[in-house]
C-alpha positions as CSV (number, residue, x, y, z in Angstrom):
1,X,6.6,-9.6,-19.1
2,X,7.9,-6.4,-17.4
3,X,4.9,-6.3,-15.7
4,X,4.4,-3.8,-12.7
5,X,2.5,-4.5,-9.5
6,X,-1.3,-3.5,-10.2
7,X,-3.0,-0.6,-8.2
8,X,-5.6,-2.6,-5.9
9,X,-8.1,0.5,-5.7
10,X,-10.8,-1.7,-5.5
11,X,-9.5,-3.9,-2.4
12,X,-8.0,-1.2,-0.2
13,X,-11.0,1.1,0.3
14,X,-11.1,4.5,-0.5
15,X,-12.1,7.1,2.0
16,X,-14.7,9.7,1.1
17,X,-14.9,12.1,3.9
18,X,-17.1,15.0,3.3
19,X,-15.9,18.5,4.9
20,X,-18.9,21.3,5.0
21,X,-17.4,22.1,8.9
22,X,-14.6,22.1,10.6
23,X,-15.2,19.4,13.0
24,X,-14.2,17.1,10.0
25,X,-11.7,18.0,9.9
26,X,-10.0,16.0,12.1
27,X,-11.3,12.6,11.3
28,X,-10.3,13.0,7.4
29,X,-6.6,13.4,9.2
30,X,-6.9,10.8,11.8
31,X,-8.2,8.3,8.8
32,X,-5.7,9.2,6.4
33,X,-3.1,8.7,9.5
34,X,-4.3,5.3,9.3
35,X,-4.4,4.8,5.4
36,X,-0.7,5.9,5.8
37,X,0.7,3.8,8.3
38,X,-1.5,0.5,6.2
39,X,0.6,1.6,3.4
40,X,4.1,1.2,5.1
41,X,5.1,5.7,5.1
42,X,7.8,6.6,6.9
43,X,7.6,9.2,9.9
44,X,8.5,12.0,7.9
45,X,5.6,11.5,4.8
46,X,3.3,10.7,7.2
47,X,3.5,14.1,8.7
48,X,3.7,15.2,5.3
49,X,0.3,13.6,4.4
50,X,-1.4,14.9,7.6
51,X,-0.3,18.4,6.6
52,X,-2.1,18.3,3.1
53,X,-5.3,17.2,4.7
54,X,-5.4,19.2,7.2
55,X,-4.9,22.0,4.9
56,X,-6.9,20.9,2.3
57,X,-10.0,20.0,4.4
58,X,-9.5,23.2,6.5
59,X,-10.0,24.9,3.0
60,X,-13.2,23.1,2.3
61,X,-14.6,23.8,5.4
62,X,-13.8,27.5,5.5
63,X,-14.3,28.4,1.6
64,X,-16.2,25.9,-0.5
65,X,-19.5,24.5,-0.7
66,X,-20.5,21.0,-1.2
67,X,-17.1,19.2,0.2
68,X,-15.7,16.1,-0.5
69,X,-11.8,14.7,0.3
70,X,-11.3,11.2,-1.0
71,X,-8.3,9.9,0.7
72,X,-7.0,6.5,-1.4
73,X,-4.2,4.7,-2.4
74,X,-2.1,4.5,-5.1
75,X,-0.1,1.5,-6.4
76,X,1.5,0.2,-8.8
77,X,5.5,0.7,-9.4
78,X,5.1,2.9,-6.2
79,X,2.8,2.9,-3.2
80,X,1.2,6.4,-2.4
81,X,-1.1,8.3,-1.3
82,X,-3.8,10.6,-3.3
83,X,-5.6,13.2,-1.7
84,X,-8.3,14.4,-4.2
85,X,-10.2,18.0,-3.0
86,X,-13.5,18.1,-4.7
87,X,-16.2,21.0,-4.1
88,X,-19.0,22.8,-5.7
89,X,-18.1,26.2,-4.1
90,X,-17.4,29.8,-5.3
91,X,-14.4,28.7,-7.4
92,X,-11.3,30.8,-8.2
93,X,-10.6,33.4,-10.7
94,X,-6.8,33.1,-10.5
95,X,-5.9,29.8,-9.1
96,X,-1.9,30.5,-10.0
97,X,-2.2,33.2,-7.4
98,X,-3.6,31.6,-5.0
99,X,-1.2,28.9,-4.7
100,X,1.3,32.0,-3.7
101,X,1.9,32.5,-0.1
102,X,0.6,35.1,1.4
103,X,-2.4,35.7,-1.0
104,X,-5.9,34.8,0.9
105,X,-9.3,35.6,0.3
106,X,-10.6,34.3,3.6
107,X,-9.1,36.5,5.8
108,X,-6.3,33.7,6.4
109,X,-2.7,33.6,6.6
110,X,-2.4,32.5,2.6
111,X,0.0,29.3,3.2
112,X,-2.7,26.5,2.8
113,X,-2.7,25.9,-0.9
114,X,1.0,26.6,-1.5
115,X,1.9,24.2,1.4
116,X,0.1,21.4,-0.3
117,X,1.7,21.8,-4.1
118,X,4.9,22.2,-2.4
119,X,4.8,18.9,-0.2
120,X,3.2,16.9,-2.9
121,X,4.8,14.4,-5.4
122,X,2.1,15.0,-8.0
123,X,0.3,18.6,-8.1
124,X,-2.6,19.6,-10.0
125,X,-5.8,22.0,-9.4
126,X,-8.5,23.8,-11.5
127,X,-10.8,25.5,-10.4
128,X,-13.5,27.6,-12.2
129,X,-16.1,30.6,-11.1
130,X,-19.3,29.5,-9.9
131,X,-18.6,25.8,-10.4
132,X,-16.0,24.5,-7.7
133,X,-12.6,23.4,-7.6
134,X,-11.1,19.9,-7.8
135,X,-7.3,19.5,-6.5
136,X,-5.3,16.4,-6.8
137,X,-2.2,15.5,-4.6
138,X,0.2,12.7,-4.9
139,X,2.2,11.5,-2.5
140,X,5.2,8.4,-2.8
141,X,6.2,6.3,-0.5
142,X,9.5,7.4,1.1
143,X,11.2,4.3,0.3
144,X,10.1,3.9,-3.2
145,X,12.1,4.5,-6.4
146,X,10.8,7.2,-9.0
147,X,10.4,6.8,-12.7
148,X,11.1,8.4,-15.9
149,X,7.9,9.3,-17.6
150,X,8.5,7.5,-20.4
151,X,8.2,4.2,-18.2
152,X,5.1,5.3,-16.9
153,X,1.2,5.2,-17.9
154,X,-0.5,8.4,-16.4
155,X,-3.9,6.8,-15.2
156,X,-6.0,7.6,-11.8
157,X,-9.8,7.4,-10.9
158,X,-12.4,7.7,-8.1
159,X,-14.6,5.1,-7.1
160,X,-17.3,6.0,-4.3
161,X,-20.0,4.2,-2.7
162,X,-23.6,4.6,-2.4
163,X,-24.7,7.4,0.0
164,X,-24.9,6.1,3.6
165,X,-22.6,2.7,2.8
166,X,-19.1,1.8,3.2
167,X,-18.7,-0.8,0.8
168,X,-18.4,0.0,-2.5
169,X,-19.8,-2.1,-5.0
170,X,-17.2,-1.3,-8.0
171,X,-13.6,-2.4,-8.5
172,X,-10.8,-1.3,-10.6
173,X,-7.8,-2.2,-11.5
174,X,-4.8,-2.2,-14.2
175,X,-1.7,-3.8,-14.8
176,X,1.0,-2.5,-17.3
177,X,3.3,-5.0,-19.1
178,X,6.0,-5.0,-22.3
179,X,4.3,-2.4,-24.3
180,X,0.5,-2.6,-23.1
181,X,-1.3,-1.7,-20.2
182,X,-4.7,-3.2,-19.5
183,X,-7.8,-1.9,-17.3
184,X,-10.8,-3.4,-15.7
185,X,-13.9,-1.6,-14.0
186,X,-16.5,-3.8,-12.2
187,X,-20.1,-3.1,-10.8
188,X,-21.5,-5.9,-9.0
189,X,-25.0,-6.1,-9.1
190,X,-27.1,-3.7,-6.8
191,X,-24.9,-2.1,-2.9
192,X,-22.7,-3.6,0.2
193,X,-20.9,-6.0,0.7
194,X,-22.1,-8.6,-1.6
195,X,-21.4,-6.6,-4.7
196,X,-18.6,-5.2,-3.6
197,X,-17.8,-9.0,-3.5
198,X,-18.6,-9.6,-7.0
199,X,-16.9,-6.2,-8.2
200,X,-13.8,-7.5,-5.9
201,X,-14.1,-11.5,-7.6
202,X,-13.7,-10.1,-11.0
203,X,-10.4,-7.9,-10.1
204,X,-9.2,-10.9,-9.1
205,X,-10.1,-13.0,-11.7
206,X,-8.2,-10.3,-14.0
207,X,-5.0,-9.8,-11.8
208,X,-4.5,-13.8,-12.3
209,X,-4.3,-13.5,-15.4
210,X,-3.6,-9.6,-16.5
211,X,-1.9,-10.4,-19.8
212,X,-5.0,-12.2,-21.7
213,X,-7.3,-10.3,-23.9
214,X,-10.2,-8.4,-22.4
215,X,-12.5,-10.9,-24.2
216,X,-11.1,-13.8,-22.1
217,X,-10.6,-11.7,-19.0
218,X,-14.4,-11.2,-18.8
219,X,-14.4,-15.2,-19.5
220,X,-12.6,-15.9,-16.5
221,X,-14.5,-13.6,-14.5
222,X,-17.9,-15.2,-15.6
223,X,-16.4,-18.3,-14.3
224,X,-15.3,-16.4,-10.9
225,X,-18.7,-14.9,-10.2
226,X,-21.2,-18.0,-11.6
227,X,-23.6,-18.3,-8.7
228,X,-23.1,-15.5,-6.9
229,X,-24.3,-12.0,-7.3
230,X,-23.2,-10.9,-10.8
231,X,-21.4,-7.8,-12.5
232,X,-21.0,-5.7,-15.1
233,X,-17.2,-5.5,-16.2
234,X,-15.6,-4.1,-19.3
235,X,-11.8,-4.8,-20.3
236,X,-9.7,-2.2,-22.4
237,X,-6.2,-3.2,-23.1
238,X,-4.0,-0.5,-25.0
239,X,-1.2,-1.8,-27.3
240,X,0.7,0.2,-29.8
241,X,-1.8,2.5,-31.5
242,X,-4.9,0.7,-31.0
243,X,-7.0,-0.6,-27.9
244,X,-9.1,-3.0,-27.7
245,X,-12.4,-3.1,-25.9
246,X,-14.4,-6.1,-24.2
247,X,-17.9,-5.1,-21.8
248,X,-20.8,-6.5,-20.4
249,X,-23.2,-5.1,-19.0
250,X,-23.3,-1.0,-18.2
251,X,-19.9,-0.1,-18.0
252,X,-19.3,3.5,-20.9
253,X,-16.3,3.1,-22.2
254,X,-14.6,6.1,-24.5
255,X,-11.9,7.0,-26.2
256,X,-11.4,10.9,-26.5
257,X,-8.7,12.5,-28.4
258,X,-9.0,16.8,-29.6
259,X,-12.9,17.2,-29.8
260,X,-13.9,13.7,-30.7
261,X,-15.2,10.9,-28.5
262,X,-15.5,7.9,-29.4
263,X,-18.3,5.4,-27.0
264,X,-16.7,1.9,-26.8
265,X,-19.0,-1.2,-27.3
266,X,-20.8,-3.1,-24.4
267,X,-23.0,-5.4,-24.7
268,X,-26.2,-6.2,-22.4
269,X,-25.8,-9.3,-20.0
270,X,-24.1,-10.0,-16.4
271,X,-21.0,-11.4,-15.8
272,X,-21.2,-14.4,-13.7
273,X,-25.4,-15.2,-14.9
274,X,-26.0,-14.6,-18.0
275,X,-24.0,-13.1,-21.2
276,X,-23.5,-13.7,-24.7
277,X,-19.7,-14.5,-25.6
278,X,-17.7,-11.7,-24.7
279,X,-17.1,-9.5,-28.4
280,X,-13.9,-7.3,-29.1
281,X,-13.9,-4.3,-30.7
282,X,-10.6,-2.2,-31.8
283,X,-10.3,1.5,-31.5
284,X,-7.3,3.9,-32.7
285,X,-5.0,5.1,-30.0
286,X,-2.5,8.1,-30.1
287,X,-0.1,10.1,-27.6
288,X,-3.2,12.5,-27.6
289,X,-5.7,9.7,-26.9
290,X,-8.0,9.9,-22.9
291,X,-9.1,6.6,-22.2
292,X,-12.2,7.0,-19.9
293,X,-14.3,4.3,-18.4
294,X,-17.1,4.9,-16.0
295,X,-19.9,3.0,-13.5
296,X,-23.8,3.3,-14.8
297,X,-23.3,5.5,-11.3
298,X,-22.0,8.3,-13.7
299,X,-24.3,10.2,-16.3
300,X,-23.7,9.7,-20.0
301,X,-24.4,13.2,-21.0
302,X,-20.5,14.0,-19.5
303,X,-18.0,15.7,-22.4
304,X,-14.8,16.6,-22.2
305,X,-15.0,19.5,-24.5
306,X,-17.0,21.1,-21.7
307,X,-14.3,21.7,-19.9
308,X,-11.2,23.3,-22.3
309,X,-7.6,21.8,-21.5
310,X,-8.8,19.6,-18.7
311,X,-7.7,16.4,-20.9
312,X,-4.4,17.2,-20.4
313,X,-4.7,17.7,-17.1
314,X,-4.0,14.7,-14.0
315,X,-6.0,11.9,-14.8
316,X,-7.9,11.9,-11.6
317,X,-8.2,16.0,-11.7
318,X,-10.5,14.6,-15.0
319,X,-12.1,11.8,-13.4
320,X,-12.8,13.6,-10.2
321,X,-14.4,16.2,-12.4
322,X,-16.8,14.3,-14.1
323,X,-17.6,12.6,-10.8
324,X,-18.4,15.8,-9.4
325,X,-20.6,17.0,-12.0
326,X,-21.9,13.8,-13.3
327,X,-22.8,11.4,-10.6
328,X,-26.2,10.0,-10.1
329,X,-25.9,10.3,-6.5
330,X,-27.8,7.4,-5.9
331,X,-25.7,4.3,-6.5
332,X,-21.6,3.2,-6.8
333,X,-19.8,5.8,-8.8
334,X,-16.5,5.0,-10.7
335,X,-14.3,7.0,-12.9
336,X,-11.3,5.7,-14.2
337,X,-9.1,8.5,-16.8
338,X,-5.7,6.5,-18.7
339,X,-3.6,8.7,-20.6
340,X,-0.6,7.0,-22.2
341,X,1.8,7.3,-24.9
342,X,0.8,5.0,-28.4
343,X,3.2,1.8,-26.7
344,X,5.4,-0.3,-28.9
């Protein structure tokens, strides 16, 4: 089936450290030391991966407002590291400069944002007067084998918990195969540990079976979760130039392509209690085509267009952008951004 190892974002735990002083800064390192070393890095990327927090958090701490650093994992055909910057400070007016060496507006010795782009795997910031800055940075595994682009789907997302919790009660996952590439997003019902259970029982019940259609994916989750708490999930698989679309409950699903958005089909119910049968619904897909799927812990009022050239941006510079500005702040927020070419 050619099928690559799925990402299990929603079983290793992202970190969410936020940085408004500098005494955070060293437990966003020491935690990421320990992310790192989970993950199997070598000596030499863990120093790298300590580096671009420090200098990432430091930068927060010192120049931003509003501070988050979400420390996570990335897998799939490699393991990694992702270091996403998010903050609602003063912004930049010319971010390209300021990832020269040398060039500070703090007062500092200028090296801190360079450092970071040049010790990364994947690279990308924007950052706008006024409204913040998000920066994204990749890091592989040492011992892991690259890929051409054209054998990789370009997909990343955030998923946070609840203020005040450390379970998270959404999931994601995806898993690319012979010409497809299928995601899921779960919200178990309500916080903790008991939907992050449910979230984490329908992942599971998709990575069993990753191949099926998103209408019997959310099938076998129902089975997974009967009795216990419940979730909303929705199922996109894409497949040549279409993709189709499975959800229950209050996952948004949307396809965006130029200045068009197209809002994907759920329907009302909850996986695992009560839900009519699970419905497909087919949408067109091009090499210009955003998938984006999102948690009822993200706004609906979010559009791309806001924001000109971000959809060819990283996929998690998009989703950690609408996270930032969209979040309800009072529940699980996910954000899941799939950019791929129209597979045959």
């Amino acid at each position: 089936m050619g099928m690559t190892a799925p990402p299990r974002d929603g079983f290793d735990r992202p970190i969410c450290v936020p940085v408004v002083e500098e005494s955070q800064i060293g437990e966003a390192r020491r935690r990421a030391a320990g992310l790192a070393d989970g993950l199997g890095f070598g000596e030499t990327e863990r120093g790298r991966v300590s580096i671009i927090v420090t200098e990432a958090a430091t930068n927060l701490a010192r120049h931003a407002r509003d501070g988050v650093l979400l420390i996570q994992p990335v897998r799939g055909p490699r393991a990694g590291i992702e270091v996403v910057s998010v903050d609602r400070g003063p912004g930049m007016r010319d971010p390209a400069r300021c990832l020269q060496d040398g060039y500070s507006t703090g007062g500092t010795g200028g090296t801190g944002l360079g450092a970071i782009q040049r010790m990364s795997s994947e690279f990308d910031m924007d950052s706008t007067p006024g409204t913040g800055t998000v920066m994204v940075s990749r890091l592989w595994r040492d011992h892991e084998p690259a890929l051409s682009a054209s054998d990789e789907v370009a997909l990343g997302g955030v998923c946070t918990p609840i203020a005040g919790e450390e379970h998270i009660g959404d999931g994601w996952s995806f898993v690319r195969g012979q010409g497809w590439f299928t995601v899921i997003v779960a919200d178990g019902l309500g916080h903790g540990v008991d939907a992050e259970s449910a979230s984490r029982a329908a992942v599971e019940a998709f990575l069993r079976a990753p191949s099926e259609s998103p209408s019997r994916i959310i099938e076998r989750a129902h089975e997974a979760l009967a009795g216990g708490r419940g979730a909303a999930v929705a199922v996109a698989r894409v497949e040549g130039r279409e993709v189709r679309y499975a959800g229950i409950g209050n996952i948004a699903g949307s396809v965006v392509e130029d200045s068009t958005t197209r809002h994907m089909v759920s329907h009302p119910g909850i996986v695992g209690h009560r839900m009519t049968r699970a419905q497909e619904f087919t949408y067109p897909w091009s090499n210009r085509s955003l998938l984006v799927m999102a948690s009822d812990g993200i706004k609906s009022q979010w559009r791309l267009d806001s924001y000109p050239g971000i959809a060819r941006r990283h996929p998690t510079l998009v989703a950690a952008t609408i996270w930032r500005d969209f979040a309800r702040g009072r529940d699980d927020a996910t954000v899941v951004v799939a950019q791929g070419p129209a597979l045959r």
